[in-house]
C-alpha positions as CSV (number, residue, x, y, z in Angstrom):
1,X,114.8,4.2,93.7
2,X,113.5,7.6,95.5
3,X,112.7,10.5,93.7
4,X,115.7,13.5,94.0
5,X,114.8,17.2,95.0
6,X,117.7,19.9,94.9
7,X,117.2,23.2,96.6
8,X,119.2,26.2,95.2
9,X,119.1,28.8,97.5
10,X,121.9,30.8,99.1
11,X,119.8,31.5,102.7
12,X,121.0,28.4,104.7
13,X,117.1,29.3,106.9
14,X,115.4,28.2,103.3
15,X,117.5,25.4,102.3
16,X,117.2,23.6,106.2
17,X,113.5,24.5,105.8
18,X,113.0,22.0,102.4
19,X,115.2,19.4,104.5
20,X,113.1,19.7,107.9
21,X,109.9,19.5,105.7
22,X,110.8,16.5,103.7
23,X,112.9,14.5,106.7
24,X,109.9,12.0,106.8
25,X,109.1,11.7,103.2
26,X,110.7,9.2,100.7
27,X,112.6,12.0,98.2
28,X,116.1,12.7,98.8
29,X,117.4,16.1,99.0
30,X,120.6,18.1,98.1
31,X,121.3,21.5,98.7
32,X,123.4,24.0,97.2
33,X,124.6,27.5,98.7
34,X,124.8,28.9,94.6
35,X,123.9,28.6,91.1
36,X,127.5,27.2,90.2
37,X,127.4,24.4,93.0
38,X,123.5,23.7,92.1
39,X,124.7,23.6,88.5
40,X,127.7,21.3,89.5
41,X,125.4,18.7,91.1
42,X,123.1,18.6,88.4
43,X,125.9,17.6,86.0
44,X,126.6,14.7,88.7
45,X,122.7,13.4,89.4
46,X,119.2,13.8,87.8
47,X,116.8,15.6,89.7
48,X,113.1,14.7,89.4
49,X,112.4,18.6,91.1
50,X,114.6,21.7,91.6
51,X,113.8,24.5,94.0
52,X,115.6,27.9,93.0
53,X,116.0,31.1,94.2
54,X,115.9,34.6,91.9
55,X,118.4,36.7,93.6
56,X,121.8,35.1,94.8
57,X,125.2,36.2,94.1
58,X,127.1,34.6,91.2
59,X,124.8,33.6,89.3
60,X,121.6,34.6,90.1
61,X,118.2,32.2,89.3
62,X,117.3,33.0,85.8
63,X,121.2,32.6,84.5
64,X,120.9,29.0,86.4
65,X,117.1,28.0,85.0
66,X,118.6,28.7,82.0
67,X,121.6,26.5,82.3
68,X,119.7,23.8,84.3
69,X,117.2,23.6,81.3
70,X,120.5,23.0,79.1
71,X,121.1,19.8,81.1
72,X,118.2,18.5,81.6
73,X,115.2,20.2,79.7
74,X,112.1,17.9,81.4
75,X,113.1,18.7,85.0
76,X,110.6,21.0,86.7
77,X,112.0,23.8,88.2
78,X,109.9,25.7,91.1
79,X,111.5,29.5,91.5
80,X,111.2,30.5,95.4
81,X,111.6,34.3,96.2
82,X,110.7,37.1,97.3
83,X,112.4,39.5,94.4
84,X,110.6,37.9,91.0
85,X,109.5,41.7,90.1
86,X,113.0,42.6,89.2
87,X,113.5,39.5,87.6
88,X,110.3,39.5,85.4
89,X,111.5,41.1,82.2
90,X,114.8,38.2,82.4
91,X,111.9,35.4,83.5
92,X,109.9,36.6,80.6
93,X,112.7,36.2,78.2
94,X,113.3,32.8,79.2
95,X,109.7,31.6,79.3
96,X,109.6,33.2,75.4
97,X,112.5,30.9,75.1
98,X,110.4,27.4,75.9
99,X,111.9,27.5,79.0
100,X,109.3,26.4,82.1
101,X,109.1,27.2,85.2
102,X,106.7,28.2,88.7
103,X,106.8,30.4,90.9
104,X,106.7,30.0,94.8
105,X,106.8,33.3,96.6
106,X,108.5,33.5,99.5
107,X,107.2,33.4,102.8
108,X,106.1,29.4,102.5
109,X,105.9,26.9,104.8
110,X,106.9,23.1,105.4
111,X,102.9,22.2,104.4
112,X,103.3,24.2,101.4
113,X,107.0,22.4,100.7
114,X,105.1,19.4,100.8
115,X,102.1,20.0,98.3
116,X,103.8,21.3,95.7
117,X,106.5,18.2,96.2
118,X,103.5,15.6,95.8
119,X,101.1,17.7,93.5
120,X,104.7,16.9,91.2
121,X,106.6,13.6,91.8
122,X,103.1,11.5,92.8
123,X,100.7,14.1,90.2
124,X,97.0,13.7,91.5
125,X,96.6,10.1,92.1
126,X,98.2,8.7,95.5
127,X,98.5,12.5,96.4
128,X,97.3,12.7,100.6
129,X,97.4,15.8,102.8
């Protein structure tokens, strides 16, 4: 069974960019446009990684970390953006609340997709460039 990724981010540019970088690999990937469809698919599948932006409309990243975390606490979350500055005093409330998390600021690449995808679903053994 291959390993799930779901992207959370409501640029359509970012979300095609995680599914052109990971075309030829052997995880699967689902997108959503928003927190509440991200949220909505999580209740349906488990992820083994979730890509998240900060700043969407709705609900923005740090009100869906948290609720992600409530359904599924061991599922590593990777926050993408450009905007985690105005978001640190909410991320810092969460991480005080044993909530974990990274941070990917945006601009990334494909090659960068890829590393942090590997360094996390194959750890450091079988990882290749």
């Amino acid at each position: 069974m291959s390993k799930r990724i779901l992207v959370i981010d409501d640029e359509e540019t970012i979300r095609k960019l995680f599914v052109a970088a990971l075309k030829d690999t052997p995880y699967e990937v689902d997108t959503a446009n928003s927190g509440e469809q991200g949220i909505g698919l999580e209740q349906k599948t488990r992820y083994d990684l979730v890509f998240l932006d900060l700043k969407m409309p709705g609900l923005n990243g740090v009100e869906t970390l948290r609720r992600l975390w409530e359904l599924d606490p061991g599922v590593p979350v990777y926050i993408i953006t450009a905007f985690h500055k105005e978001f640190l005093d909410q991320l810092g409330s969460a991480a005080e609340d044993g909530i974990s998390f990274e941070i990917i600021h945006k601009p990334f690449g494909a090659d960068e997709i890829k590393l942090v995808v590997r360094s996390v679903l194959e750890g450091p053994v079988g990882f290749q460039q």
